[in-house]
N, C-alpha and C positions, 0 to 999 in steps of 0.2 A: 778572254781572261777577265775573271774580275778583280779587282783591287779594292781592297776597304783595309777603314780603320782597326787596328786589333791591338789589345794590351801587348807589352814586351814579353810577358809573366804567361802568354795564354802556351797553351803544351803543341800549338803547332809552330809558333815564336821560337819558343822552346828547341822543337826538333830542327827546324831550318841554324837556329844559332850553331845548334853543336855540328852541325856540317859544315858550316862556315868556319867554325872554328877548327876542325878536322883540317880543313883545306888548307888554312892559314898552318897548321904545321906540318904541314907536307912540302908545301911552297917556302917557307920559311926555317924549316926546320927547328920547330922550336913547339910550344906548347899553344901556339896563337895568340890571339889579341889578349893581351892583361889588362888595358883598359875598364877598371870598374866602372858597370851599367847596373842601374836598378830599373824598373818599369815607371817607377814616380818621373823620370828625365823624359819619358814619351808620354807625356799627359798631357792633352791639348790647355790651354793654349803654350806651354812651357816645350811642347815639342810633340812627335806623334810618330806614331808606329805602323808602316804599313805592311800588310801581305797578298800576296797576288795567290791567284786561285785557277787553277785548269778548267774546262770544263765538268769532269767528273768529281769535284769538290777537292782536289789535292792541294795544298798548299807549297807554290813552287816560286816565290821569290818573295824577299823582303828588304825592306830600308824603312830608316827612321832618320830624323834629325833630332838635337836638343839645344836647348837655350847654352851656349857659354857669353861671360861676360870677359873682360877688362880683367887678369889673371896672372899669374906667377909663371902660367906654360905656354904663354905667349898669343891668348886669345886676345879679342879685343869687343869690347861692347858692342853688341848688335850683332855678333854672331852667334848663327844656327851651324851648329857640328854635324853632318850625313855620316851614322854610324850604320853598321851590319846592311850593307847594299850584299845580297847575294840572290842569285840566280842559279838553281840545281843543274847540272850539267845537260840534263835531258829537255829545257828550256830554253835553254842559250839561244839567241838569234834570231826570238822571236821580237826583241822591240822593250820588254818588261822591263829590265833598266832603268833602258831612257825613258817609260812613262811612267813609274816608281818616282825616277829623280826629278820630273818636273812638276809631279804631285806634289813632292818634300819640298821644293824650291816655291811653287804658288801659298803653300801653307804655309810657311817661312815668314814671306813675307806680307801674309795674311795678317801674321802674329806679331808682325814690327820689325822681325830682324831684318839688317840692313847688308849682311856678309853672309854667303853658304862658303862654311870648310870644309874638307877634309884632308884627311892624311890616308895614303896608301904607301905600299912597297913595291921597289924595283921587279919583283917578284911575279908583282901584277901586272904583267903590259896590256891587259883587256880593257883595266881599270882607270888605266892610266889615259889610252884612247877615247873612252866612253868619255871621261871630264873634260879631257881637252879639247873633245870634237863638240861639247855643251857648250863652251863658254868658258872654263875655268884655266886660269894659270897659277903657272907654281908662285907660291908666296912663301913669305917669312917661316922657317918652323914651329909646333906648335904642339903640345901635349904631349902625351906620356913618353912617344917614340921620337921626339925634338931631336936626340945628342944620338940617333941610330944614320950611319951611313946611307943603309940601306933605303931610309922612308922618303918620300914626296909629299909634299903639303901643297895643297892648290885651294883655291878662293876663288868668288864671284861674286859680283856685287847682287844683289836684289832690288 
């Protein structure tokens, strides 16, 4: 598999998002993530956008992190936020994930930050294994999905 850097904006970014977003309202029943993203939030050194690639050039997973600071939804300075981690179901199990998120986590702190977030839902118990079996515990809530029963927020230092 290869894994390289690719804009938020590019039309394979593109397709993998709305599947993930697909997912998330299947899972959630709802419209999926509202979190506004632009592709400026994935611009190195402010953050970066990755996608994994099959052999026969298909684009079959992605993850980004971006710069938040010290906030009103309860980041704190020095954290990098892991948005759009997905993996096509026909991929699963091969490992892409976990080396997606220690790409985003080595870049991270490439780039100074000193905290990897995220926020998932109960929804996701794959998602939830994959962080906690890296390193990350649940912490404080944080962003748009703070005051949802439903969500999980977990951190790690860098």
């Amino acid at each position: 598999m290869n894994i390289q850097p690719t804009p938020y904006d590019h039309p394979h970014a593109v397709a993998l998002n709305d599947a993930v977003q697909a997912e998330y309202a299947v899972r959630y029943g709802d419209e999926g993530d509202a979190t506004p993203l632009d592709a400026g939030m994935f611009v190195p050194p402010q953050g970066l956008y990755l996608l994994a690639y099959d052999p026969e050039g298909s684009p079959v997973a992605t993850g980004g992190w971006r710069t938040q600071d010290k906030n009103d939804e309860g980041y704190e300075n020095g954290d990098a936020e892991l948005k759009r981690m997905y993996v096509i179901p026909e991929a699963r199990g091969l490992g892409l994930a976990r080396r997606i998120l220690s790409a985003l986590e080595s870049d991270a702190r490439e780039a100074g930050r000193t905290r990897m977030v995220l926020e998932t839902g109960t929804a996701q118990p794959e998602a939830i294994a994959l962080y906690t079996s890296s390193g990350y515990a649940p912490c404080a809530k944080f962003g748009m999905y703070r005051d949802y029963d439903n969500s999980r927020c977990f951190a790690k230092p860098l």
